[in-house]
C-alpha positions in Angstrom: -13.4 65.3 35.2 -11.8 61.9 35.9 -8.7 61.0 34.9 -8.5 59.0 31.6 -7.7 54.8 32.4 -4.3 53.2 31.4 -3.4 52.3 28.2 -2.7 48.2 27.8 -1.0 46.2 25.1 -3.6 43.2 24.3 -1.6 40.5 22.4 -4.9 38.7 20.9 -3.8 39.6 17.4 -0.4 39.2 17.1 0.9 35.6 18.8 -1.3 33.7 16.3 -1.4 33.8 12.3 -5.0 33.9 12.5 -8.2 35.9 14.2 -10.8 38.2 13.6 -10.0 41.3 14.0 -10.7 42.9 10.5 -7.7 44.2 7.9 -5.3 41.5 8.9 -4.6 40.6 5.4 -3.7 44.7 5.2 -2.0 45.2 8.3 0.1 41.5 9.2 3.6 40.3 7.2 2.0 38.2 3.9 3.7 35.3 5.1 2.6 35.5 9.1 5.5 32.5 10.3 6.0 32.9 13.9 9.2 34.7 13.2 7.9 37.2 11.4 4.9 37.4 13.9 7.4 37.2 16.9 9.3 40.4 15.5 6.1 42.1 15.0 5.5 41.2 18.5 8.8 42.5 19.8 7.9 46.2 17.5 4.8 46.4 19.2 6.6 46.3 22.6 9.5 48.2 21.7 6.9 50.9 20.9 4.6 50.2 23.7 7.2 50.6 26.2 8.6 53.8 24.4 4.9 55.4 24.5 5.3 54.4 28.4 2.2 51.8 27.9 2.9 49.4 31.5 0.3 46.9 31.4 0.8 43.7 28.9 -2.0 40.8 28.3 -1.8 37.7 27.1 -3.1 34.0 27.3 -2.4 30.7 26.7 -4.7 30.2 23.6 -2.8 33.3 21.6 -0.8 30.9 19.8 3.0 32.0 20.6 1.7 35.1 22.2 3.3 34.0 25.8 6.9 32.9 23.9 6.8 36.2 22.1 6.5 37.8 25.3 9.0 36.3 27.3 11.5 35.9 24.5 11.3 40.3 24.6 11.1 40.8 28.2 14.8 38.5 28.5 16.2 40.9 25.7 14.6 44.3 26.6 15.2 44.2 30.4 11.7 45.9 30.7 9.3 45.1 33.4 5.7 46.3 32.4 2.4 44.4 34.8 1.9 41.5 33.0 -1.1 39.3 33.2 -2.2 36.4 31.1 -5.0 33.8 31.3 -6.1 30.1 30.9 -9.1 27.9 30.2 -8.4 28.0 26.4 -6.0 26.0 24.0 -4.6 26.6 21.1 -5.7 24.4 18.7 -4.7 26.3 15.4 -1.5 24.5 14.1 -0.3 27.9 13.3 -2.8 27.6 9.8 -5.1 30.2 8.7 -7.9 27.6 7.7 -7.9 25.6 11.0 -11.2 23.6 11.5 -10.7 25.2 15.1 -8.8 27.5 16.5 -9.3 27.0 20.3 -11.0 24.8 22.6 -12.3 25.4 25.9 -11.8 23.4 29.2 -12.2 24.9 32.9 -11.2 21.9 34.4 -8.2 21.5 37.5 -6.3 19.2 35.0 -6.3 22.6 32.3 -5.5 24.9 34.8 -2.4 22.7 36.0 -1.2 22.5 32.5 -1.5 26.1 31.7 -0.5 27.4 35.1 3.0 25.6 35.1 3.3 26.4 30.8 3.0 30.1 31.8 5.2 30.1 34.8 7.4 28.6 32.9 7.7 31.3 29.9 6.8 34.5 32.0 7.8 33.3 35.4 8.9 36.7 37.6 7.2 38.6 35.4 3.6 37.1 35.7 1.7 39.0 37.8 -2.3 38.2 37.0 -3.5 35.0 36.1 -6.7 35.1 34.5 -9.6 32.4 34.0 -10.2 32.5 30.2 -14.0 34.0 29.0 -15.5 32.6 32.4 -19.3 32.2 32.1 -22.3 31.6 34.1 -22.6 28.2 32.8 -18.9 27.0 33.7 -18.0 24.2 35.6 -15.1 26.3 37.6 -18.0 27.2 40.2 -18.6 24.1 41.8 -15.2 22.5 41.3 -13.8 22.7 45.0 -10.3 21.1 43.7 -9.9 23.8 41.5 -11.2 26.4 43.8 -8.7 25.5 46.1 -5.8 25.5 43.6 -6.5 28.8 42.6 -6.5 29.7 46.2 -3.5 28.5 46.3 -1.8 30.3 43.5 -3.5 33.5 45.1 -1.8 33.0 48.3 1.5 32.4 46.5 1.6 36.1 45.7 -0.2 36.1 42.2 -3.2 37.8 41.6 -6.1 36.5 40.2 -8.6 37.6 37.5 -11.4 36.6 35.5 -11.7 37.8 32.0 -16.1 37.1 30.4 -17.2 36.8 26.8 -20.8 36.8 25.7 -24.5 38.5 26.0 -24.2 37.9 30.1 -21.2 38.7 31.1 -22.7 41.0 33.7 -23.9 38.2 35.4 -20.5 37.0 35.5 -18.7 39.7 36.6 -21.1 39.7 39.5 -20.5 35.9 40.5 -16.5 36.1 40.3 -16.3 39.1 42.2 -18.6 37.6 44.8 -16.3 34.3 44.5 -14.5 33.2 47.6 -12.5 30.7 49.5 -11.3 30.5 52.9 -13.1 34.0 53.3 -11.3 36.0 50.8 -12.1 36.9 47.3 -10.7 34.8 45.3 -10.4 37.3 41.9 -9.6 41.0 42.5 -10.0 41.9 38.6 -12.0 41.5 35.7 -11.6 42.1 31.9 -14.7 42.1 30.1 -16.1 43.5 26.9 -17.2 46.4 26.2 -17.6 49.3 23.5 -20.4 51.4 22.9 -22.0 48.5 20.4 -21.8 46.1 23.3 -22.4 48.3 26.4 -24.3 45.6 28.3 -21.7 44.9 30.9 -21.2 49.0 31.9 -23.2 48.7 35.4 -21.6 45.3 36.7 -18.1 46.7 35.9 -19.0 50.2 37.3 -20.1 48.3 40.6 -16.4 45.7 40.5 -14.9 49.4 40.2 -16.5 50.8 43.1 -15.8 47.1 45.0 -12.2 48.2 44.8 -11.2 45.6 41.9 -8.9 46.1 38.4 -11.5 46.5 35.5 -9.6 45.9 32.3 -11.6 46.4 28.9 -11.0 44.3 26.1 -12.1 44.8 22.2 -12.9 48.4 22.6 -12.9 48.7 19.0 -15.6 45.7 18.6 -12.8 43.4 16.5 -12.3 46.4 14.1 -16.3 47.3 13.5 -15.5 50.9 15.0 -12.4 51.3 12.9 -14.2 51.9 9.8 -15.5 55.4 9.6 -17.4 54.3 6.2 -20.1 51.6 8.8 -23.4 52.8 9.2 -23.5 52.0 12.8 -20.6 54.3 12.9 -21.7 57.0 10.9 -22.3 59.9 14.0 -19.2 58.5 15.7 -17.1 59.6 12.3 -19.0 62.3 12.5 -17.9 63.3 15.8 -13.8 62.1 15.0 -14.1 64.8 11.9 -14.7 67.3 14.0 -12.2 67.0 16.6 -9.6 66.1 13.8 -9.4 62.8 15.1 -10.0 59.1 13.5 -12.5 57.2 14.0 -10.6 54.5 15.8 -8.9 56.8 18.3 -12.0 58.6 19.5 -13.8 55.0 19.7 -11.0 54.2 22.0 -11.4 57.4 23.9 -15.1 56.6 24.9 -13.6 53.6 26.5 -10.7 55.7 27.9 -13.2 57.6 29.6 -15.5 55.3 30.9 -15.2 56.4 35.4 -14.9 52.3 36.1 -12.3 51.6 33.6 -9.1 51.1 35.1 -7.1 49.6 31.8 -8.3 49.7 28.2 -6.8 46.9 25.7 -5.1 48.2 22.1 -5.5 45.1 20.4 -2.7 46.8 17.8 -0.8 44.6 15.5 1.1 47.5 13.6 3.4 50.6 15.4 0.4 53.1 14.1 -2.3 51.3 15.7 -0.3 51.4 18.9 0.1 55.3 18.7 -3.7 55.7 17.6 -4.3 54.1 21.2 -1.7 56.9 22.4 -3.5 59.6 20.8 -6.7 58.3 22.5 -5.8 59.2 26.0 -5.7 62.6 25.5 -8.9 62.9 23.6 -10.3 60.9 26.2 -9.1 63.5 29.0 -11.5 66.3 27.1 -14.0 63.8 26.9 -17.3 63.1 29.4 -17.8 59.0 29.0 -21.3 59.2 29.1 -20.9 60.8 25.9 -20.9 56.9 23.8 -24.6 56.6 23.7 -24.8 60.0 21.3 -22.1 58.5 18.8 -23.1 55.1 18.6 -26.3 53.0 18.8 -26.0 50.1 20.8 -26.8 46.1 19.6 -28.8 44.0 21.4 -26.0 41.7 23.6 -27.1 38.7 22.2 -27.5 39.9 18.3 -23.9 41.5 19.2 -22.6 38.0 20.5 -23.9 36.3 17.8 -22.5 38.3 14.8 -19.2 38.2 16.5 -19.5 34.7 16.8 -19.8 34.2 12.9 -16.5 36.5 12.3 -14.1 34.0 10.2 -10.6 34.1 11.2 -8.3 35.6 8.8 
């Protein structure tokens, strides 16, 4: 049987007061300031680096999420992989009831911006720079000025990713691996999606995998939907956790854990026990066959998936 993937630390929940990951209101300090979010930050990687978790991820639009990184790898002296993205701003104002949290824009003047603010803050330490939920319909494609700055970057010594959001992300896994300039690839990794309510992108990762590039999964737990042992749609998958004396969460993890493509799954965690529930995971997901997903959970259609996820409020 395969070996399970790595373990990452996805910092989507934590840089920024608000998102929509579900129990934040249970799980995050009542007050959320960015000191109090910046020392949650710093438990989180205190514990993820005592659990021997190596691979950190972060972005531009995470509010702080970059400054909370940097400001713990100065103090700890630690050197996990870290990779972080752009395309997306934060718009949020640190509030909870923003009119809009992030904005959008694949453009050569963003990716300046964002590619000298996170040098700046994680400077030595970055080591995969990712375009932020690129899809089919972006204008990155045909911009040959931007094409050729990423190139550049690339050639620099930084890798380069693309992370994809949405009902086609396949198709856009597909496109950025098959992406080049001057003759070379230009991304050699991809972080996409998937959980087994949202399987849609399983073959196009499989195939980056077998391609030879990094396939990272993100929201594993579907934002917190797979969490709750008391859903129907994850009635058979609690089911399944009760009788391996597990909870739901950590086996939900483990079907990601075990996918054969997956190189690094995300724990979105924003508490210490969240962090070690992604620990536990690991070794269920050694014992467990990764084709196993489609008996514990029925899958949504992409787009209905996309859609409800689109109409989760930030909290």
């Amino acid at each position: 049987m395969p070996q399970p993937a790595q373990l990452g630390f996805g910092m989507a929940a934590v840089g920024r007061p608000a998102y929509i990951t579900t129990g934040r209101d249970a799980d995050l300090p009542a007050g959320r300031t960015p000191a109090a979010l910046e020392a949650r930050a710093h438990e989180l990687l205190d514990a993820a680096a005592a659990a021997g978790i190596g691979y950190v991820d972060a972005a531009r639009s995470y509010g702080r999420a970059e400054e909370f990184l940097a400001s713990w790898l100065r103090r700890s002296g630690a050197a996990p992989f870290v990779a972080s993205k752009w395309g997306y701003r934060y718009t949020g104002d640190w509030r909870l009831d923003a009119e809009q949290h992030e904005v959008k824009e694949h453009t050569l003047a963003a990716f300046a911006r964002q590619w000298a603010e996170s040098r700046a803050l994680l400077g030595p330490w970055l080591r995969l720079y990712q375009v932020h939920s690129l899809t089919v319909d972006s204008p990155l494609w045909t911009d040959r000025d931007l094409l050729r700055a990423l190139a550049e970057v690339r050639a620099e010594g930084t890798e380069l990713g693309l992370s994809t959001s949405g009902p086609a992300q396949a198709d856009a896994v597909r496109r950025g691996l098959a992406l080049t300039v001057d003759g070379r690839p230009l991304f050699t990794s991809v972080q996409s999606t998937w959980n087994p309510l949202e399987p849609s992108a399983g073959e196009a990762l499989a195939e980056a995998h077998a391609a030879g590039a990094r396939v990272v999964v993100k929201e594993a737990l579907a934002n917190g939907r797979l969490a709750a042992a008391d859903s129907p749609a994850t009635a058979r998958l609690g089911e399944a956790a009760r009788a391996r004396g597990v909870a739901v969460d950590v086996l939900a993890l483990a079907v990601a854990l075990a996918q054969p493509w997956a190189g690094v799954v995300l724990s979105g965690a924003v508490t210490v026990a969240q962090l070690q529930a992604g620990v536990a995971a690991v070794a269920v997901a050694a014992d467990l066959d990764g084709t196993d997903a489609a008996d514990l959970v029925t899958p949504e259609p992409a787009e209905a998936y996309w859609a409800a996820r689109s109409s989760r409020p930030w909290r």
